[in-house]
N, C-alpha and C positions, 0 to 999 in steps of 0.2 A: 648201592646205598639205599636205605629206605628210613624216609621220617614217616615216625608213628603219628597219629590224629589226637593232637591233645585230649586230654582227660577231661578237664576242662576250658571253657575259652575263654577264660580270662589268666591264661596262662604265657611268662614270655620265655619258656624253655623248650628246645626241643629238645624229641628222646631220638636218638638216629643210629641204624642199625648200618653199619660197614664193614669192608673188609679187610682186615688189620694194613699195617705200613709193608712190612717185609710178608713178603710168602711164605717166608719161612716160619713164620707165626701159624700157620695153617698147619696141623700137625697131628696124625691119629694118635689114640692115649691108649693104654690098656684100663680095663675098671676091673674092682671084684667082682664077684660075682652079687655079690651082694646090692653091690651098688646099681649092676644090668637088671639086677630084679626088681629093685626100685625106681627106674628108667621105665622096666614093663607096667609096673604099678599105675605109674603116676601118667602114663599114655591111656591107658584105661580111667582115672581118674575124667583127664581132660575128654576123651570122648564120650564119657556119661556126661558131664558137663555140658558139652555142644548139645546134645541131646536136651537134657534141661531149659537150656537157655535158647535152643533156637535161635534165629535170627540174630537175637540179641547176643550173641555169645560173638566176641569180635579174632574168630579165628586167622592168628598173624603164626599159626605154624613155631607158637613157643614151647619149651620146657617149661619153663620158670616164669608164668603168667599168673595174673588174679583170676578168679571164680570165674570172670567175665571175657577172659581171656587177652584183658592188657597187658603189655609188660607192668612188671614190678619195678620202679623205681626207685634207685638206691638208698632215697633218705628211710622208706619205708623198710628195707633189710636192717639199716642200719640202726635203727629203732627198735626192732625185733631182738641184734645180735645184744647190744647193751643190755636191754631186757633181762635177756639169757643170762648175760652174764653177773647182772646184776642177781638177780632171782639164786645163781646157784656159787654165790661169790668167788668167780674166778678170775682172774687177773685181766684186766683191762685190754685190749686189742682192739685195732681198726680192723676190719673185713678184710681188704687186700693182704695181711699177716698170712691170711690162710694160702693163699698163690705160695709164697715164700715154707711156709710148714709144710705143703703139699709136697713140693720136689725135695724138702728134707728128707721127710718120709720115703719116696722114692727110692731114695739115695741110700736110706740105711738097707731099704728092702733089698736092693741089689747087690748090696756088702760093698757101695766106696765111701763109705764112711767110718 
């Protein structure tokens, strides 16, 4: 388990990184390629970043970090995804929808659907 360093300190939330209930949660995925490329991308992103930011760049070993190398914090996705959706009018979804459309997906790709 590892708790993050607040953002700020006047904050009463922790952010805390663990490792799921069952093990079997623990599970390698295939990606496209497309998506490995943008995995390579965004690793080069963050090392020009570290670069940039020096010290100050709070390297916690994320994908899915800010500039500064914090976790992103959900209400901030979730502001982003509204955004999105609002901007390009498409029907309304919570974030976790996407977990659930993911192994849809999957599912058609394999032919058991």
């Amino acid at each position: 388990m590892f708790k993050f360093p607040p953002a700020v300190a006047s904050t009463y939330t922790d952010l805390v990184l663990k490792e799921p209930k069952p093990k079997t949660s623990i599970r390698k995925i295939s990606l496209p390629k497309t998506v490995a490329e943008m995995l390579v991308k965004r690793h080069e992103d963050i090392e020009n970043l570290k670069e940039l930011f020096g010290e100050e760049y709070m390297d916690l070993n994320l994908v899915f970090a800010s500039s500064c190398g914090r976790p992103i914090e959900g209400q901030v996705i979730n502001r982003a995804l509204t955004k999105l959706i609002k901007d390009n009018d498409l029907p309304p979804v919570v974030f976790h929808s996407f977990r659930h459309s993911s192994i849809t997906y999957k599912l058609k790709w394999v032919g058991a659907t």
